[in-house]
C-alpha positions in Angstrom: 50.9 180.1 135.7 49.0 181.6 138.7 45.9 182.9 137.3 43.5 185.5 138.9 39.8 186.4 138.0 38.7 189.8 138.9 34.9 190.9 138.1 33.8 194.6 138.7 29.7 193.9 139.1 28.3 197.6 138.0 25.3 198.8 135.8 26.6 202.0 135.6 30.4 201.3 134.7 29.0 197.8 132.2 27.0 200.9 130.5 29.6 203.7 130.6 27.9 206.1 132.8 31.0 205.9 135.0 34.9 204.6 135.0 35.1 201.1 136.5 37.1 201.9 139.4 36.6 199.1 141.7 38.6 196.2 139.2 41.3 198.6 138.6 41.8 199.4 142.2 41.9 195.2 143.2 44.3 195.2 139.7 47.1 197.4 140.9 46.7 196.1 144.4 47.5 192.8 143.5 50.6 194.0 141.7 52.2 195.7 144.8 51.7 192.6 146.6 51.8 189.1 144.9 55.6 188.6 144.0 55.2 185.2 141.5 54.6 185.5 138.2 50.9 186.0 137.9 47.8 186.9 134.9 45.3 189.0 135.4 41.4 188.3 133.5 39.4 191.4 133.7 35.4 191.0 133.5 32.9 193.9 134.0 29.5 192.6 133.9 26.0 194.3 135.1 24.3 193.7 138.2 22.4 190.5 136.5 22.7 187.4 138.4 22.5 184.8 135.2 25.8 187.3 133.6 27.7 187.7 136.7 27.2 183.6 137.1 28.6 183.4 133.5 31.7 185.4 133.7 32.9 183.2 137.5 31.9 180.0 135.4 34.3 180.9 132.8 37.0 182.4 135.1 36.8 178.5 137.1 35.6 176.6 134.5 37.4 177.5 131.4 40.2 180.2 132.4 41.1 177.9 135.3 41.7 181.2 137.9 42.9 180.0 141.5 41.5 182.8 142.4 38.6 185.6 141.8 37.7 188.8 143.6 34.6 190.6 143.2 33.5 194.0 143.5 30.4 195.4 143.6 26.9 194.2 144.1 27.0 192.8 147.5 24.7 195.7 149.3 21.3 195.6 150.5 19.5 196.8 146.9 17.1 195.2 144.5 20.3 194.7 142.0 22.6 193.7 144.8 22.7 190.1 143.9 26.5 189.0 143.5 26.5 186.8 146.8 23.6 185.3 145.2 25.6 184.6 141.7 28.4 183.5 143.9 26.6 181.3 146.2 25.2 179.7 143.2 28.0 178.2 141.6 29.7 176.9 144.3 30.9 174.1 146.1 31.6 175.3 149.8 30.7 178.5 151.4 33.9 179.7 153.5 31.7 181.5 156.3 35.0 183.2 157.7 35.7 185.3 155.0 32.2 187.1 154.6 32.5 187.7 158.8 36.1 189.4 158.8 35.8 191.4 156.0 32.6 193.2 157.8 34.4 193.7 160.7 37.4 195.0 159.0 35.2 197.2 157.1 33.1 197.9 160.4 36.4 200.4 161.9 35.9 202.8 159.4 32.4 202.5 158.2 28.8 201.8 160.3 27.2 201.0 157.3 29.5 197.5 156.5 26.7 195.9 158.5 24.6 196.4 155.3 27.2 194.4 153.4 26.5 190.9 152.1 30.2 190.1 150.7 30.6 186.2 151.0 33.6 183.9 149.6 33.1 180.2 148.0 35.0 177.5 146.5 34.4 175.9 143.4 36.0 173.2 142.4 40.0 174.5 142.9 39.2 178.4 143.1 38.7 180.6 145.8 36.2 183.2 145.0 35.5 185.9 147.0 32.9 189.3 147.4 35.0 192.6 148.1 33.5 195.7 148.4 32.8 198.2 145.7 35.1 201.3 146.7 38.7 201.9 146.0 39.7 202.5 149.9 37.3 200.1 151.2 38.9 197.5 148.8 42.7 197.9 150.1 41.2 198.3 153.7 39.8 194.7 153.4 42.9 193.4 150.6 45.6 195.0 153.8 44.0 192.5 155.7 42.5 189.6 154.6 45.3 188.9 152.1 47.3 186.9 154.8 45.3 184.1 154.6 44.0 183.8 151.0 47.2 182.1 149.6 47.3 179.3 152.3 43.5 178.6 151.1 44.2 178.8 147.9 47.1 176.1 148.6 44.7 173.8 150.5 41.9 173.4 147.9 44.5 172.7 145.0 45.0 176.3 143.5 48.2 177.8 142.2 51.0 178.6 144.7 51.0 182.8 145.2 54.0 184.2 146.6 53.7 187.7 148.4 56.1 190.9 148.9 56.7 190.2 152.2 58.0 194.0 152.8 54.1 194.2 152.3 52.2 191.3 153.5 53.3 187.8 154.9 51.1 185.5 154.0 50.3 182.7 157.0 51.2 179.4 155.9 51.6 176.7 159.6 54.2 175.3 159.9 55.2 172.2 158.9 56.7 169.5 161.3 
């Protein structure tokens, strides 16, 4: 079964100063969209590299997720390190993703050029840095979904299926 790993990165929500809104928000857009039979594993960690490193290892290593998305931690701050904790356990860095999502992010918002969101793969998972707010997350998800289920295909990961009354996800091809 299609597993996917989805880590809210927040001092304030780990320590209950605030509601995690961030996993929630990637949680229930994933349900409107992927049409296959699909688990969710929930992590909220603090901004702490070593932790957040932790909770992908186990999503990869020992959950076996085809896929994770982050939220959280990928501004310019001292505490902003999840491209760092991302960057260190993987494999490849998948330039492409980090580049689109700023400029889908960049129509509504100047400051996306402050963001640092990245994607990797490690081993057969795709793993990649959303941003932290609810409408910023579905902005970049409405998007950048199209192409996340042929990558996932290509390096080995689960098969996802999508609504296609919602999103159509590219797949070439084949002759």
């Amino acid at each position: 079964m299609l597993k996917i790993g989805i880590v809210t990165v927040s001092d304030r929500a780990f320590y209950g100063i605030y509601e995690d809104r961030g996993g929630p928000a990637i949680k229930t857009w994933l349900e409107t969209v992927i049409s296959n039979e699909w688990e969710a594993i929930i992590k909220l960690v603090p901004d702490e590299q070593i932790q957040i490193e932790e909770a992908l290892l186990e999503l990869v290593d020992i959950q076996g997720c085809s896929l994770i998305l982050t939220t959280g931690g990928t501004g310019p701050a001292i505490r902003d390190v999840t491209p760092e904790a991302t960057l260190a356990v993987a494999d490849k860095v998948m330039d492409g993703f980090g580049e689109r999502m700023r400029n889908i992010s960049l129509k509504y918002v100047p400051t996306a050029i402050l963001s640092r969101q990245t994607a990797v793969i490690r081993k057969k998972t795709l793993i990649i840095n959303l941003p932290g707010q609810p409408k910023s997350i579905k902005e970049t998800l409405d998007e950048l979904f199209v192409v996340i289920p042929y990558c996932v295909e290509l390096i080995g990961g689960e098969i996802i299926e999508t609504n296609p009354e919602i999103i159509t996800a590219f797949r070439p091809k084949q002759n």
